[in-house]
N, C-alpha and C positions, 0 to 999 in steps of 0.2 A: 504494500500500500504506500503512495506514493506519501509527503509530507505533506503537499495540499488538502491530499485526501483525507488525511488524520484530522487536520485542524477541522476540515469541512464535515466530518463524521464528529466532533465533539461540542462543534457549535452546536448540531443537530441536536442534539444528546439534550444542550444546555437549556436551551426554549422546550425539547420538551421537558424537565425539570422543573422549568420556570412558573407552572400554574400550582406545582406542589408547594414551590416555597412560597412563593405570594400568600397562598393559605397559609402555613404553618408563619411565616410573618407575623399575616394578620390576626391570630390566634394569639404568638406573642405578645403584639402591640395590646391586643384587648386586654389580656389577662394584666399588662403592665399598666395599663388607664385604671380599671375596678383596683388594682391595690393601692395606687395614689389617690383614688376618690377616697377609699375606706381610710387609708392615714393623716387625709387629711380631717374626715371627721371625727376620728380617733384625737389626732390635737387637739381640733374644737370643744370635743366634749370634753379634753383634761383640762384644758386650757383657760377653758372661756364657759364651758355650761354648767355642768350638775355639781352632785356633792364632790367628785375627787378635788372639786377644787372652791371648797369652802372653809374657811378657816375662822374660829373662834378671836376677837383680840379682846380687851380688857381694860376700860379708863379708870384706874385704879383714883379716883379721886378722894380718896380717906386715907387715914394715918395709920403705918402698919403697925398689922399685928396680927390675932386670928386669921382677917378675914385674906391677909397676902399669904399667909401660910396654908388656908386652905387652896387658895387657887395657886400658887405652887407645887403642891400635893397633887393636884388634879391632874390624872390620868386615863383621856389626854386631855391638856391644859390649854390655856391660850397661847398662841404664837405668838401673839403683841400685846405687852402693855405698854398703856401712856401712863407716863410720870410726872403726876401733878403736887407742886411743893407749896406752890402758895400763888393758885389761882389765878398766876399772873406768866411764872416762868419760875428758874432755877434759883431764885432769892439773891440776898447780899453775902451769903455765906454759908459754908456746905454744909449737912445734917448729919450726924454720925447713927443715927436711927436710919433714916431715910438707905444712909451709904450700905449697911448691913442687909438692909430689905431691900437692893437692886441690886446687891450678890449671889444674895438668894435665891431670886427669882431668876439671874441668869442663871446660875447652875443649874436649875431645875430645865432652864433648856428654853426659857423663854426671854425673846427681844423686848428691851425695855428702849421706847421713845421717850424723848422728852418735851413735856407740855412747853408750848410760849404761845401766849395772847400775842395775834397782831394787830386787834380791834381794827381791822378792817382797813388792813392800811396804811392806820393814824400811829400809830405806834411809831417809835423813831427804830428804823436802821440799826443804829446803833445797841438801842437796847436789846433787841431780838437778837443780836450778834454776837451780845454779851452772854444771853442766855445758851445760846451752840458752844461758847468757848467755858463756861461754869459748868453747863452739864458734861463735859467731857474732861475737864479738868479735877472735878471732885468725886463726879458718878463714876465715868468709863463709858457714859452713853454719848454714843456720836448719831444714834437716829432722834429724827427733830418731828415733833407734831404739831402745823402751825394752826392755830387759833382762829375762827374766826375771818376767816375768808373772803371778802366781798363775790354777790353773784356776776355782774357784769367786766367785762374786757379793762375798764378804766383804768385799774391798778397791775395791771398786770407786769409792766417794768417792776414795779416794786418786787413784789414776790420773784421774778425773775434774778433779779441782782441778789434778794434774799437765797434764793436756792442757789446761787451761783457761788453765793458765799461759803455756805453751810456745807457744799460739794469740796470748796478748796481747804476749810476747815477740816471737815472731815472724807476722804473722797472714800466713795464706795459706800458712801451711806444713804438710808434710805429720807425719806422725806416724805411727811401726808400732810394734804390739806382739807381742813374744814370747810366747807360752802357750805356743810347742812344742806344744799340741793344740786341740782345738775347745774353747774357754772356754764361760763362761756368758754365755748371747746378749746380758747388756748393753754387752758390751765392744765391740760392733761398731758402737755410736753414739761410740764414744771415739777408734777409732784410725778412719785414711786406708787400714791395710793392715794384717790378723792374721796373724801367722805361726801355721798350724795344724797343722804339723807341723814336725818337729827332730827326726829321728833318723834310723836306718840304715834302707840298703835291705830289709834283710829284713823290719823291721818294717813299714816303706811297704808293702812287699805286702797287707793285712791291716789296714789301716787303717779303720775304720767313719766315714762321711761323715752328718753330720745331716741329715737333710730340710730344715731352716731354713735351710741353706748357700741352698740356688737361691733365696731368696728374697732376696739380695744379687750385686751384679756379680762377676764372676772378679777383676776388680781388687782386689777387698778380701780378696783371697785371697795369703799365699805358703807354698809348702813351701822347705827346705832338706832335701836327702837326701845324706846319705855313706855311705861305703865301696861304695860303688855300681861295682862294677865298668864296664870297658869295653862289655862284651859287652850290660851293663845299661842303657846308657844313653837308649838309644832308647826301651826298657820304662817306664823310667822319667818320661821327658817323657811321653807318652804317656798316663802316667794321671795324671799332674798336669791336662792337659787333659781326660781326662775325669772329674775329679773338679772342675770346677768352679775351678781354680787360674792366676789371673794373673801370678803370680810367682814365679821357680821358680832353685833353685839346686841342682843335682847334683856329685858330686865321686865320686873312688874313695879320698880319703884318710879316713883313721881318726884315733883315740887320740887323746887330749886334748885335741888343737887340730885339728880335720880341715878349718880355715879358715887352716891356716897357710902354706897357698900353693896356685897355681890346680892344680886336675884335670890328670891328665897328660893328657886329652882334650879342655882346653879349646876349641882349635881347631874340634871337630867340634861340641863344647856350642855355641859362640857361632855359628855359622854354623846351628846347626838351629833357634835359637830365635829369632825376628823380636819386636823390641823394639816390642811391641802394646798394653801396660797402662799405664798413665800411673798416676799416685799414689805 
Protein backbone atom coordinates (compact mmCIF):
# COMPACT_ATOMS: atom_id res chain seq x y z
CA UNK A 1 0.00 0.00 0.00
CA UNK A 2 1.31 3.00 -1.28
CA UNK A 3 1.95 6.17 1.48
CA UNK A 4 -0.91 8.04 -0.17
CA UNK A 5 -2.97 5.36 0.22
CA UNK A 6 -2.31 4.98 4.17
CA UNK A 7 -2.94 8.47 4.90
CA UNK A 8 -6.16 8.37 2.54
CA UNK A 9 -7.25 4.93 4.24
CA UNK A 10 -6.85 6.74 7.92
CA UNK A 11 -8.53 9.86 7.20
CA UNK A 12 -11.20 7.42 6.07
CA UNK A 13 -11.13 5.79 9.24
CA UNK A 14 -11.15 9.32 11.11
CA UNK A 15 -14.71 10.81 9.89
CA UNK A 16 -15.82 7.69 10.23
CA UNK A 17 -14.98 7.85 14.12
CA UNK A 18 -15.95 11.25 14.11
CA UNK A 19 -20.00 10.95 14.99
CA UNK A 20 -18.78 8.47 17.84
CA UNK A 21 -16.68 11.17 19.46
CA UNK A 22 -18.81 14.14 18.92
CA UNK A 23 -21.31 11.83 21.16
CA UNK A 24 -19.14 10.74 23.60
CA UNK A 25 -17.81 14.65 23.78
CA UNK A 26 -21.18 15.71 24.14
CA UNK A 27 -21.88 13.39 26.85
CA UNK A 28 -18.70 14.65 28.46
CA UNK A 29 -19.53 18.25 28.04
CA UNK A 30 -23.19 17.51 29.65
CA UNK A 31 -22.01 15.42 32.54
CA UNK A 32 -19.32 18.44 33.12
CA UNK A 33 -22.22 21.53 32.85
CA UNK A 34 -24.87 19.36 35.74
CA UNK A 35 -21.63 19.03 38.17
CA UNK A 36 -20.94 23.00 37.84
CA UNK A 37 -24.66 23.73 38.19
CA UNK A 38 -24.83 21.33 41.35
CA UNK A 39 -21.51 23.02 42.81
CA UNK A 40 -22.51 25.93 42.27
CA UNK A 41 -25.75 25.44 44.27
CA UNK A 42 -23.84 23.59 46.78
CA UNK A 43 -21.82 27.02 47.48
CA UNK A 44 -25.02 28.96 47.58
CA UNK A 45 -26.73 26.93 49.88
CA UNK A 46 -23.39 26.87 52.37
CA UNK A 47 -22.79 30.16 51.54
CA UNK A 48 -25.53 32.28 51.39
CA UNK A 49 -28.92 30.05 52.22
CA UNK A 50 -29.90 27.77 55.10
CA UNK A 51 -28.66 26.68 58.44
CA UNK A 52 -24.95 25.57 57.59
CA UNK A 53 -24.55 28.96 57.59
CA UNK A 54 -26.12 30.58 60.47
CA UNK A 55 -24.21 31.56 63.32
CA UNK A 56 -25.29 32.48 66.92
CA UNK A 57 -23.38 36.02 68.19
CA UNK A 58 -23.91 37.66 71.45
CA UNK A 59 -24.16 41.74 72.64
CA UNK A 60 -22.94 40.98 75.91
CA UNK A 61 -24.16 44.22 77.33
CA UNK A 62 -23.83 43.59 81.22
CA UNK A 63 -21.10 43.19 83.78
CA UNK A 64 -19.59 39.62 83.85
CA UNK A 65 -20.00 37.11 85.79
CA UNK A 66 -22.61 34.19 85.78
CA UNK A 67 -24.37 35.14 82.84
CA UNK A 68 -20.57 35.39 80.60
CA UNK A 69 -19.73 32.18 82.04
CA UNK A 70 -22.74 30.57 81.03
CA UNK A 71 -22.48 31.48 77.57
CA UNK A 72 -18.83 30.48 77.43
CA UNK A 73 -19.83 27.10 78.76
CA UNK A 74 -22.37 26.93 75.94
CA UNK A 75 -21.83 24.07 73.78
CA UNK A 76 -22.10 25.29 70.80
CA UNK A 77 -21.79 28.82 71.94
CA UNK A 78 -21.66 32.12 70.12
CA UNK A 79 -19.19 32.86 67.52
CA UNK A 80 -19.32 36.70 68.28
CA UNK A 81 -19.54 38.69 71.16
CA UNK A 82 -19.73 42.48 71.39
CA UNK A 83 -17.86 44.12 74.12
CA UNK A 84 -19.78 46.69 75.65
CA UNK A 85 -17.73 48.67 78.63
CA UNK A 86 -19.47 51.68 79.11
CA UNK A 87 -22.19 52.21 76.45
CA UNK A 88 -20.20 54.58 74.73
CA UNK A 89 -16.78 52.57 73.71
CA UNK A 90 -13.55 51.03 75.44
CA UNK A 91 -13.57 53.92 78.53
CA UNK A 92 -10.55 56.14 79.92
CA UNK A 93 -8.85 53.19 81.22
CA UNK A 94 -8.62 49.23 81.17
CA UNK A 95 -10.81 46.84 83.42
CA UNK A 96 -9.13 44.06 85.11
CA UNK A 97 -12.72 42.36 85.52
CA UNK A 98 -13.72 43.03 82.06
CA UNK A 99 -9.68 41.80 80.90
CA UNK A 100 -10.24 38.32 82.74
CA UNK A 101 -13.84 37.86 81.01
CA UNK A 102 -12.52 38.52 77.29
CA UNK A 103 -9.84 35.79 78.19
CA UNK A 104 -12.32 33.79 78.98
CA UNK A 105 -14.41 33.92 76.49
CA UNK A 106 -11.63 33.69 73.83
CA UNK A 107 -10.59 30.57 75.11
CA UNK A 108 -13.79 29.15 75.08
CA UNK A 109 -13.24 29.67 71.22
CA UNK A 110 -15.21 32.76 70.85
CA UNK A 111 -14.45 36.28 68.92
CA UNK A 112 -14.81 39.13 71.00
CA UNK A 113 -15.61 42.70 69.17
CA UNK A 114 -15.45 45.61 70.44
CA UNK A 115 -18.55 48.03 71.16
CA UNK A 116 -17.89 52.07 69.83
CA UNK A 117 -20.87 54.58 69.46
CA UNK A 118 -20.45 56.41 66.35
CA UNK A 119 -23.87 58.24 66.88
CA UNK A 120 -24.29 58.43 63.43
CA UNK A 121 -21.44 60.05 62.21
CA UNK A 122 -21.38 62.98 64.90
CA UNK A 123 -18.85 61.32 66.82
CA UNK A 124 -15.27 62.73 66.23
CA UNK A 125 -12.79 60.42 64.34
CA UNK A 126 -10.69 60.75 66.74
CA UNK A 127 -12.56 59.27 69.40
CA UNK A 128 -13.62 56.16 67.69
CA UNK A 129 -9.96 55.66 66.98
CA UNK A 130 -9.05 55.82 70.29
CA UNK A 131 -11.46 53.23 71.01
CA UNK A 132 -9.77 50.57 68.10
CA UNK A 133 -6.22 51.58 69.70
CA UNK A 134 -7.66 50.88 73.95
CA UNK A 135 -9.58 47.90 72.86
CA UNK A 136 -6.40 46.26 71.47
CA UNK A 137 -4.02 47.80 73.75
CA UNK A 138 -5.76 46.59 77.16
CA UNK A 139 -8.22 43.64 75.67
CA UNK A 140 -6.24 41.94 72.80
CA UNK A 141 -9.53 42.66 70.77
CA UNK A 142 -8.77 44.18 67.35
CA UNK A 143 -12.57 43.25 65.85
CA UNK A 144 -14.50 46.73 66.18
CA UNK A 145 -18.46 46.95 66.31
CA UNK A 146 -19.58 50.36 65.16
CA UNK A 147 -22.58 51.85 66.64
CA UNK A 148 -25.13 53.36 65.31
CA UNK A 149 -24.82 53.77 61.71
CA UNK A 150 -26.77 56.22 59.75
CA UNK A 151 -29.23 54.78 56.91
CA UNK A 152 -28.58 56.91 53.96
CA UNK A 153 -25.20 57.29 51.51
CA UNK A 154 -24.39 60.87 53.24
CA UNK A 155 -21.66 59.65 55.76
CA UNK A 156 -20.37 57.22 54.09
CA UNK A 157 -16.59 58.91 53.75
CA UNK A 158 -16.78 58.93 57.36
CA UNK A 159 -17.04 55.34 58.08
CA UNK A 160 -14.83 54.74 55.00
CA UNK A 161 -11.77 56.41 56.42
CA UNK A 162 -13.09 55.00 59.83
CA UNK A 163 -12.69 51.28 58.45
CA UNK A 164 -9.79 52.32 56.80
CA UNK A 165 -8.24 53.17 59.98
CA UNK A 166 -9.32 50.29 62.02
CA UNK A 167 -7.87 47.92 58.97
CA UNK A 168 -4.34 49.76 59.36
CA UNK A 169 -4.71 49.58 63.15
CA UNK A 170 -5.55 46.25 63.06
CA UNK A 171 -5.26 44.57 59.55
CA UNK A 172 -7.10 41.22 59.13
CA UNK A 173 -9.74 42.22 61.27
CA UNK A 174 -13.17 42.09 61.01
CA UNK A 175 -15.57 45.14 61.25
CA UNK A 176 -19.65 45.39 61.76
CA UNK A 177 -21.82 47.80 61.36
CA UNK A 178 -25.04 48.84 62.84
CA UNK A 179 -27.93 50.45 60.55
CA UNK A 180 -30.51 48.51 62.46
CA UNK A 181 -31.81 48.23 58.70
CA UNK A 182 -30.84 47.70 55.06
CA UNK A 183 -28.46 51.00 54.46
CA UNK A 184 -27.49 52.30 51.38
CA UNK A 185 -25.61 49.50 49.32
CA UNK A 186 -22.24 51.27 49.68
CA UNK A 187 -21.97 50.29 53.15
CA UNK A 188 -21.52 46.68 52.36
CA UNK A 189 -17.94 47.20 50.80
CA UNK A 190 -17.04 48.91 54.24
CA UNK A 191 -18.16 46.43 56.93
CA UNK A 192 -17.17 42.38 57.20
CA UNK A 193 -20.82 42.09 58.64
CA UNK A 194 -24.20 44.79 58.52
CA UNK A 195 -26.57 44.50 61.00
CA UNK A 196 -29.88 44.80 59.00
CA UNK A 197 -32.06 44.69 61.47
CA UNK A 198 -32.57 45.98 65.42
CA UNK A 199 -35.79 45.79 66.80
CA UNK A 200 -38.73 43.75 68.14
CA UNK A 201 -40.25 40.60 67.07
CA UNK A 202 -43.39 42.17 65.97
CA UNK A 203 -41.77 44.33 63.67
CA UNK A 204 -39.36 41.29 62.30
CA UNK A 205 -42.48 39.88 61.11
CA UNK A 206 -43.00 42.45 58.32
CA UNK A 207 -39.60 43.35 57.55
CA UNK A 208 -39.09 44.19 53.56
CA UNK A 209 -35.61 42.38 52.25
CA UNK A 210 -33.92 44.14 49.16
CA UNK A 211 -33.22 42.17 46.08
CA UNK A 212 -29.43 43.23 46.28
CA UNK A 213 -29.31 41.39 49.64
CA UNK A 214 -28.75 37.65 47.46
CA UNK A 215 -26.25 39.31 45.69
CA UNK A 216 -23.90 39.07 48.94
CA UNK A 217 -23.18 35.91 51.27
CA UNK A 218 -25.44 35.30 54.60
CA UNK A 219 -22.36 36.09 56.38
CA UNK A 220 -22.44 39.72 55.75
CA UNK A 221 -25.80 39.48 57.16
CA UNK A 222 -26.87 39.85 61.10
CA UNK A 223 -30.27 40.40 62.66
CA UNK A 224 -30.78 41.14 66.54
CA UNK A 225 -34.46 40.55 67.45
CA UNK A 226 -36.06 41.14 71.09
CA UNK A 227 -38.86 40.75 73.13
CA UNK A 228 -39.37 37.80 71.17
CA UNK A 229 -41.18 35.44 73.13
CA UNK A 230 -40.40 31.67 73.85
CA UNK A 231 -43.02 30.23 71.84
CA UNK A 232 -41.33 32.62 69.02
CA UNK A 233 -38.38 31.53 69.00
CA UNK A 234 -38.10 28.91 66.48
CA UNK A 235 -40.27 31.50 64.14
CA UNK A 236 -37.94 33.49 64.51
CA UNK A 237 -34.48 31.68 63.46
CA UNK A 238 -36.39 30.51 60.93
CA UNK A 239 -36.79 33.59 58.99
CA UNK A 240 -33.59 34.97 59.69
CA UNK A 241 -32.53 31.80 57.54
CA UNK A 242 -34.79 32.47 55.08
CA UNK A 243 -34.05 35.90 54.78
CA UNK A 244 -30.68 35.45 53.77
CA UNK A 245 -29.08 36.20 57.49
CA UNK A 246 -25.79 34.61 58.88
CA UNK A 247 -25.84 36.13 62.05
CA UNK A 248 -28.48 36.14 64.35
CA UNK A 249 -29.31 37.03 67.94
CA UNK A 250 -32.97 36.49 69.59
CA UNK A 251 -33.97 37.28 73.15
CA UNK A 252 -37.40 37.61 74.96
CA UNK A 253 -36.05 40.64 76.99
CA UNK A 254 -37.29 44.23 76.25
CA UNK A 255 -36.89 48.01 77.53
CA UNK A 256 -33.91 49.85 77.28
CA UNK A 257 -31.28 47.48 77.42
CA UNK A 258 -32.98 44.07 76.07
CA UNK A 259 -28.96 43.07 75.98
CA UNK A 260 -28.76 43.32 79.47
CA UNK A 261 -28.48 39.70 80.05
CA UNK A 262 -28.86 36.36 78.20
CA UNK A 263 -32.64 35.13 76.82
CA UNK A 264 -34.20 33.16 79.42
CA UNK A 265 -34.04 30.52 76.43
CA UNK A 266 -30.68 30.79 75.90
CA UNK A 267 -30.00 27.11 76.36
CA UNK A 268 -32.49 26.16 73.52
CA UNK A 269 -31.14 29.56 71.21
CA UNK A 270 -27.44 28.13 71.50
CA UNK A 271 -28.19 24.50 70.82
CA UNK A 272 -30.52 25.33 67.63
CA UNK A 273 -28.05 27.52 66.19
CA UNK A 274 -24.71 25.73 64.63
CA UNK A 275 -21.89 28.21 64.67
CA UNK A 276 -21.69 28.29 60.52
CA UNK A 277 -20.72 32.06 59.46
CA UNK A 278 -17.36 33.05 60.10
CA UNK A 279 -16.68 37.13 59.90
Amino acid sequence: MSATGGRSSQRSLAWARRPRTLIVLAVVLLVAAVASVAAVASVKLTSQGGARCQGLFLPAYFYPGPEWTRADDSRPGPGNLILDITSTGAGSSPSGVFQTAVGQARASGITVLGYSSTSYGRRSLAQVEADVRNYKAWYGVTGIFLDEVPVTGSQVPYYRELVSYIHRVNPGSAVWLNAGTYPDQRYMSLGAVIMVFEGPYASYLNTPVPSWADNYPAAMFANAIYDAPGSKLANALRLAESRHVGHVYVTDRSGSNPYGSLPSYWSREASGVSPGCGG
